[in-house]
C-alpha positions in Angstrom: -36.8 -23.1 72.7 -40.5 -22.5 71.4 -42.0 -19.1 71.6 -45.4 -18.9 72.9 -47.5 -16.3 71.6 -50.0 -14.5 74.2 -53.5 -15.3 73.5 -54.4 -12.1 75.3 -53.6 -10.3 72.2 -55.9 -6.9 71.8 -58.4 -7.5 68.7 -57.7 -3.8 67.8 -60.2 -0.9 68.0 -63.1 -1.0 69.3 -66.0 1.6 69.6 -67.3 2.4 73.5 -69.8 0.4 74.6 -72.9 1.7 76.5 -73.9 -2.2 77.1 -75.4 -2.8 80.9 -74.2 -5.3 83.3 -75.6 -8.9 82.2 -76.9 -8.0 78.4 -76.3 -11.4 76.2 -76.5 -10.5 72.5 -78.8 -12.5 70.1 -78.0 -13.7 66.6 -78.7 -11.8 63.7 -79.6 -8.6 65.8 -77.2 -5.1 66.6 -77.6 -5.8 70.5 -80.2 -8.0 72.7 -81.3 -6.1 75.6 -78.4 -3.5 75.3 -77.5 -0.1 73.7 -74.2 -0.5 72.2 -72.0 2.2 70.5 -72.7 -0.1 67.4 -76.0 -0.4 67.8 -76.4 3.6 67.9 -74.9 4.3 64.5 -77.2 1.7 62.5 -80.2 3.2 64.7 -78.6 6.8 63.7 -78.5 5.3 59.6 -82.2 4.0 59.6 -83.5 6.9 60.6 -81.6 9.2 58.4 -82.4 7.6 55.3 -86.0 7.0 56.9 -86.1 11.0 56.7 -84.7 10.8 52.9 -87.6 8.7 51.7 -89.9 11.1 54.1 -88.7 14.1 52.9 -88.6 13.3 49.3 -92.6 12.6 49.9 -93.7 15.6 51.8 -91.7 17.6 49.3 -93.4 15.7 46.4 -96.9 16.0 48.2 -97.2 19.3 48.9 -94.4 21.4 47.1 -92.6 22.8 50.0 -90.2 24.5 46.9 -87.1 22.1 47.3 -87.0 19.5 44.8 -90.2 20.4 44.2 -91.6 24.3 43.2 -93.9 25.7 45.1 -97.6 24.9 44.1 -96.3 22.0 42.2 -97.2 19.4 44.4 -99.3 16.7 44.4 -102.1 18.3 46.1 -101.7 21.0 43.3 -102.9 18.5 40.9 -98.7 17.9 40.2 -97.1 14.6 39.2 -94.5 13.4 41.4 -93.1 11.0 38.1 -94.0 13.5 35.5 -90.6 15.6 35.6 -88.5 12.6 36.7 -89.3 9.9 33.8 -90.7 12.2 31.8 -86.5 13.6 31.1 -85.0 10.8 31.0 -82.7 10.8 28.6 -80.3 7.9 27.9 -80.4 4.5 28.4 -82.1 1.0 27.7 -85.9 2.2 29.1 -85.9 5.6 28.0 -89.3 5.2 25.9 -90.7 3.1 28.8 -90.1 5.9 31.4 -91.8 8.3 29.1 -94.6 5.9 28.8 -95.0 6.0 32.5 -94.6 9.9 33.3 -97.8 11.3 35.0 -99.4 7.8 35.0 -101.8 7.8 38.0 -100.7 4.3 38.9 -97.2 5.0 38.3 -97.7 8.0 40.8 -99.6 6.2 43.6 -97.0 3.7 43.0 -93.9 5.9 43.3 -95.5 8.0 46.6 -96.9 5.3 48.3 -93.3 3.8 48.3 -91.8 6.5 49.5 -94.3 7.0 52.1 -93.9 3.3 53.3 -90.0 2.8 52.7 -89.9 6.3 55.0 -92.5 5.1 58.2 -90.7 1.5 58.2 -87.3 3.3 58.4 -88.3 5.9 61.2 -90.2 3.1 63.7 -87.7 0.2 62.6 -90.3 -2.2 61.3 -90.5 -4.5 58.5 -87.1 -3.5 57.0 -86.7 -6.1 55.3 -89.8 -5.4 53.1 -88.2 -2.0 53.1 -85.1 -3.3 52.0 -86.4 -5.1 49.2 -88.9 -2.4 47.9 -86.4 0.7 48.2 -83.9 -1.6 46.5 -86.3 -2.0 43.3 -86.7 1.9 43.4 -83.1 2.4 43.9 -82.3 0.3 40.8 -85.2 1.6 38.9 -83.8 5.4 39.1 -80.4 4.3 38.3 -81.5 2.7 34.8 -83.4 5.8 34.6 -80.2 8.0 35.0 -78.5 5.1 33.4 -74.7 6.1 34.7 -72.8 3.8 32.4 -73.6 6.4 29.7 -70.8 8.9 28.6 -73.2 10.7 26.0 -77.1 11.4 26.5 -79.4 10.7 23.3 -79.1 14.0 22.0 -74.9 13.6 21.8 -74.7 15.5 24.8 -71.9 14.4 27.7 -74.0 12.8 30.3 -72.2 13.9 33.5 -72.3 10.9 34.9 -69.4 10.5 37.9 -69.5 7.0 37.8 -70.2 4.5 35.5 -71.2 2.0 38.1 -71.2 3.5 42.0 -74.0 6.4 42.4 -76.0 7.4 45.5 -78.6 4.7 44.4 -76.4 1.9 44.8 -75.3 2.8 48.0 -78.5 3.9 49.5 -79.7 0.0 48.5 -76.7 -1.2 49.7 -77.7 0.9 53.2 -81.0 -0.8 52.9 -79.7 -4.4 53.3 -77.7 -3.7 55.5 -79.9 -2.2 58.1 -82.5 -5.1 57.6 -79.7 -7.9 57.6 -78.6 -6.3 61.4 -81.9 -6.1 62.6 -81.3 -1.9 62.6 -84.9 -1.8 64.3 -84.3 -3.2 67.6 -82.2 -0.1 68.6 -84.4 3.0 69.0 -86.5 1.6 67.4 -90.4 -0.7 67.5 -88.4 -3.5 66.0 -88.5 -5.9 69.2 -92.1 -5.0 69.7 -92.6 -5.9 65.8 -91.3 -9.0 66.1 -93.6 -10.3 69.0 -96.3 -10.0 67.0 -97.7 -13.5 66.4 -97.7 -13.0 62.1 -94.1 -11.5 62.3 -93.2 -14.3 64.3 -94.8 -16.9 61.7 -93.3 -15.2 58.5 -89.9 -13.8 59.2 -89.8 -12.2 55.8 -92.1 -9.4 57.7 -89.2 -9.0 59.9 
């Protein structure tokens, strides 16, 4: 006698969903015309790491005393690169970094990113161009920390938790992912964005 398995098997868990009454979901977005559970905790991630990039600005730019000491901002005639590259100490650009440290173009450079990685985030627009420009950043501060290292130049241990795996990785592998769901369209300007006729004609600006 053959046994028939049910094909009303549950697909396991699932988050609550705050979808309305008719919503149809489009490819390659979190939710078309609907607010899903889902779609909520992307939204929740870009804006968070929006405020990282933000932050890390406004605290660069005007010294609020965090990462940044008081009257050692930019405005104060600080570098944002200067105390970054300019201690680096291990790994395959070392010399290069101290090359750049305090370089007005390197500065502008660096801030600007930050600045425009941050406002893309926040509104949910062109995240992929976010993606791909906080993912060079991300990469260029892990060869500056270079984690693979056990010992620093000096002989010193390096610290390093993880040879592979730090908080630059993931926040590029955060990146991606929010531009590869279309993070934007919830809470976000992204569906507004994309109706504009040269976002519609060059989906890279998506």
């Amino acid at each position: 006698m053959a046994v028939h398995q049910s094909t009303h098997r549950s697909s396991g868990f699932h988050l609550p969903s705050f979808r309305r009454n008719g919503a149809v979901s489009a490819p390659g977005s979190v939710e078309a015309g609907a607010l899903t559970a889902r779609a909520c905790v992307f939204a929740s991630a870009r804006v968070l790491m929006g405020f990282v990039f933000l932050w890390a600005f406004l605290d660069k730019t005007f010294g609020f005393g965090y990462a940044t000491a008081s009257g050692g901002g930019w405005v104060d005639g600080g570098s944002p690169t200067e105390g970054f590259l300019g201690h680096v100490a291990v790994g395959p650009m070392e010399s290069t970094f101290h090359a750049w440290a305090g370089a007005a173009w390197a500065d502008w450079l660096f801030m600007l990113g930050l600045l425009g990685i941050g406002l893309a985030l926040t509104a949910g627009v062109a995240l992929r161009l976010a993606a791909v420009a906080g993912s060079v950043m991300m990469a260029l501060m892990w060869v500056a920390e270079w984690p693979p290292a056990r010992h620093l130049s000096d002989g010193s241990a390096s610290m390093s938790t993880n040879p592979f795996a730090d908080y630059h990785v993931v926040y590029a592998v955060v990146l991606i992912a929010l531009a590869a769901v279309s993070a934007g369209d919830a809470l976000g300007l992204g569906r507004l964005w994309a109706r504009l006729p040269i976002v519609r004609d060059h989906a890279w600006l998506r």
